[in-house]
C-alpha positions in Angstrom: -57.7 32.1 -10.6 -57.3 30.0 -13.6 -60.1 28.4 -16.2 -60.6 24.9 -17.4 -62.5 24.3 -19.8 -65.6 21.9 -18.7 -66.4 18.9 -20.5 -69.2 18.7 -23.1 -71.5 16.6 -20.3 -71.4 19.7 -18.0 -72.1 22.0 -20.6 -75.0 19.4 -21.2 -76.3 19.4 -18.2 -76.1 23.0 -17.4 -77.8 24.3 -20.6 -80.5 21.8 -20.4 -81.0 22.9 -16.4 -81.0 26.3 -17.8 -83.8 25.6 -20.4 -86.1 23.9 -18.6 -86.1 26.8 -16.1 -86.5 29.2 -18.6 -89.6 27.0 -20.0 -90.8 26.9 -16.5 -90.4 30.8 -16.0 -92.4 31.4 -19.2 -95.3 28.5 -18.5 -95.8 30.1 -15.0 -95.6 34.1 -15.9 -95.4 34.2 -19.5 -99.9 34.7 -20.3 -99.6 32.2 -22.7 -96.0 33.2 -24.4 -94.4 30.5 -25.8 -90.6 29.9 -25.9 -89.2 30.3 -29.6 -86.5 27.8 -28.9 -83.7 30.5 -29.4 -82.9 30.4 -25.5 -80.9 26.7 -26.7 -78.5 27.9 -29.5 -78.0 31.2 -27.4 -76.8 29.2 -24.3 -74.6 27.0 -26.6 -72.9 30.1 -28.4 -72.8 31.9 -25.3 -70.7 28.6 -23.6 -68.7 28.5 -26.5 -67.4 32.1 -26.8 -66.7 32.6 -22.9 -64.9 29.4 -23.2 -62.7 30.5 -26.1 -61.7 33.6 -24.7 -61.4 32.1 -21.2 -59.2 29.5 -22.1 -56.9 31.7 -23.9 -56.0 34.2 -20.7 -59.0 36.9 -21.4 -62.0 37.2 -19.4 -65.2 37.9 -20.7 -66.7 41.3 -21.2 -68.0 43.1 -17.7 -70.8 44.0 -20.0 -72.3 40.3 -21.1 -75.4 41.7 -22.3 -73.9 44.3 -24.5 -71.6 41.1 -26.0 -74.7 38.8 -26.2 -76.4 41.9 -28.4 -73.6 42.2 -30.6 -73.0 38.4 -31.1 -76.4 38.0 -31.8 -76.6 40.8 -34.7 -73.1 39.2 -35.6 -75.5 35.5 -35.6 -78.0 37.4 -38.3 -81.0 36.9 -35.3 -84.3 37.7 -36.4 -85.3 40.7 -34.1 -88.3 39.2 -32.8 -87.1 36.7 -30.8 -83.1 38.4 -30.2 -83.9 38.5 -27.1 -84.1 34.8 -26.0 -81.4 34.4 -28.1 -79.2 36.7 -25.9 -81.0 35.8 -23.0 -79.8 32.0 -23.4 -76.1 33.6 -24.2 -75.5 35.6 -21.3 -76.8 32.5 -19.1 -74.1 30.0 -21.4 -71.5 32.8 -21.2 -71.8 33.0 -17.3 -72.4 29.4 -16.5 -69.3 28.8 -18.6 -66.8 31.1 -16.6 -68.6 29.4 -13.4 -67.9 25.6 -14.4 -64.2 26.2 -15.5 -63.0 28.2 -12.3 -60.6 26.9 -10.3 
């Protein structure tokens, strides 16, 4: 199985798919929680860092939770809202490996 890497327009459109079901999630279930607006910037630095190491013959880590934890205290993330942050990452990471399968 090899990787390309998608186009910024996919990217695009996945993350902003992603977002606005993450908004939806939270409007529906969240009592009142409000998105901090990290889920964005997580998705994007997530995309970005499955795509570098994709693209250059590695996969990403089995454990894309543990990865989205370290990049985020790597990122300086303010520990109240690290979760959305690596919430949005895991999502970019794995939409990312999905879009540039072949």
């Amino acid at each position: 199985m090899g990787f390309n890497t998608p186009d910024h327009d996919t990217m695009a459109r996945l993350r902003d798919e992603a977002e606005n079901n993450h908004k939806a999630y939270w409007a529906e279930n969240g009592n009142g929680y409000q998105p901090t607006g990290q889920y964005f910037p997580g998705f994007e630095s997530g995309w970005n860092d499955a795509c570098a190491a994709l693209s250059s013959g590695n996969d990403i880590p089995g454990d894309v939770a543990g990865w989205a934890k370290q990049r985020a205290q790597e990122s300086g993330k303010n520990a109240d809202d690290d979760w959305e942050w690596e919430h949005g990452f895991k999502a970019g990471a794995e939409a990312a490996k999905q879009a540039g399968s072949n």
